[in-house]
C-alpha positions in Angstrom: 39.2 80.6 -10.0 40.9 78.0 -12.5 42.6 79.1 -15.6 43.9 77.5 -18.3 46.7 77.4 -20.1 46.6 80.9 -21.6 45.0 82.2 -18.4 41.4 82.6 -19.4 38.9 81.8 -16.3 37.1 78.3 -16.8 34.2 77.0 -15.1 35.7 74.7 -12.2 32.5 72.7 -11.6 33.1 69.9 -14.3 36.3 69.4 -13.6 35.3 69.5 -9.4 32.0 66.7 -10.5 35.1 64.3 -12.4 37.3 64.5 -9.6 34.7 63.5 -6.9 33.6 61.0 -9.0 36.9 59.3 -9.6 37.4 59.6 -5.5 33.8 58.0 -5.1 34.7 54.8 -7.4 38.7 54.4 -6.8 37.9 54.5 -3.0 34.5 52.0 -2.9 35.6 49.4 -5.3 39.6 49.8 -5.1 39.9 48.1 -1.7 37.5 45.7 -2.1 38.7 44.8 -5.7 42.5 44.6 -4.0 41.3 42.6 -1.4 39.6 40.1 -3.3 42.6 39.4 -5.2 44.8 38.6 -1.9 46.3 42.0 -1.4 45.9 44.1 2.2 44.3 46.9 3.0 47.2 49.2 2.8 48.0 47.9 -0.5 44.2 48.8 -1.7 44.2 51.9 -0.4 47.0 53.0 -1.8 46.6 51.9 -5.2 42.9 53.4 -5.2 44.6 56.3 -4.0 47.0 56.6 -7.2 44.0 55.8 -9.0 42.1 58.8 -7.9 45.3 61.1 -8.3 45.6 60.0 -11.8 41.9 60.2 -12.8 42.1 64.0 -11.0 45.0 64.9 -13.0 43.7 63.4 -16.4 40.9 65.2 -15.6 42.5 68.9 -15.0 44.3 68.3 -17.9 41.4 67.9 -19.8 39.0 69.7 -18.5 40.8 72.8 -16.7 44.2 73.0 -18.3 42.9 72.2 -22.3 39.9 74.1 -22.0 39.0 77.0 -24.4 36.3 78.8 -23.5 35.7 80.6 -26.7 35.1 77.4 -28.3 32.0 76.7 -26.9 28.7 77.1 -28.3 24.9 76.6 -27.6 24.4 72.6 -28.0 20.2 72.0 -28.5 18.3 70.7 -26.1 18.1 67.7 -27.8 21.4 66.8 -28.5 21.9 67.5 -24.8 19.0 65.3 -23.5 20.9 62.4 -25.2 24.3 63.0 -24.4 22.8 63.1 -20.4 21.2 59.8 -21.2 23.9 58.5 -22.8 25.8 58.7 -20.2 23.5 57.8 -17.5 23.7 54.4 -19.2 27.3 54.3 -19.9 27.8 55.1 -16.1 25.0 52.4 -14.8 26.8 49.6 -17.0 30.4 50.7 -15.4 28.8 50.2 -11.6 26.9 46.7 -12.9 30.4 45.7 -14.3 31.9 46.7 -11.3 30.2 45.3 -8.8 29.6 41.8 -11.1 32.6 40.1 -9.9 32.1 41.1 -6.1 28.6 38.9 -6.2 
């Protein structure tokens, strides 16, 4: 179980979804990215791999280490609904940006 700061229990799964995420994009488009741009492999890989450790640690900083659990409340459905759409275009504008220069 993850705690924060002042040892209350928080939910792990956000933090676990952001940190597979950032290992999902720093590993496909790091590489390729680094390559394109003259470097080798090893190079890519490891600078996608400080990419990931930074985004995880951002991340449990934020999400983990920051939280407060009393703080949260009910958010309507609505409000929800849009924040999920939101970001479902947010994140489908980062991959077409991504991937633009690679075409």
């Amino acid at each position: 179980m993850f705690r924060n700061r002042d040892g209350t229990p928080v939910d792990p799964v956000p933090f676990l979804v952001v940190a597979a995420l950032a290992f999902l994009v720093a590993f496909s488009f790091g590489p390729v990215y680094a390559g394109a741009v003259g470097l080798s492999l090893p190079v890519g890989l490891a600078l996608s791999a400080g990419l990931f450790v930074a985004a995880t640690v951002g991340a449990y900083v934020r999400l983990v280490w920051n939280a407060r659990p009393a703080l949260r409340a009910e958010i309507p459905p609505e409000t929800r609904l849009a924040r999920l759409v939101y970001g479902a275009l947010c994140l489908a504008l980062v991959m077409l940006l991504l991937a633009l220069p690679l075409l």
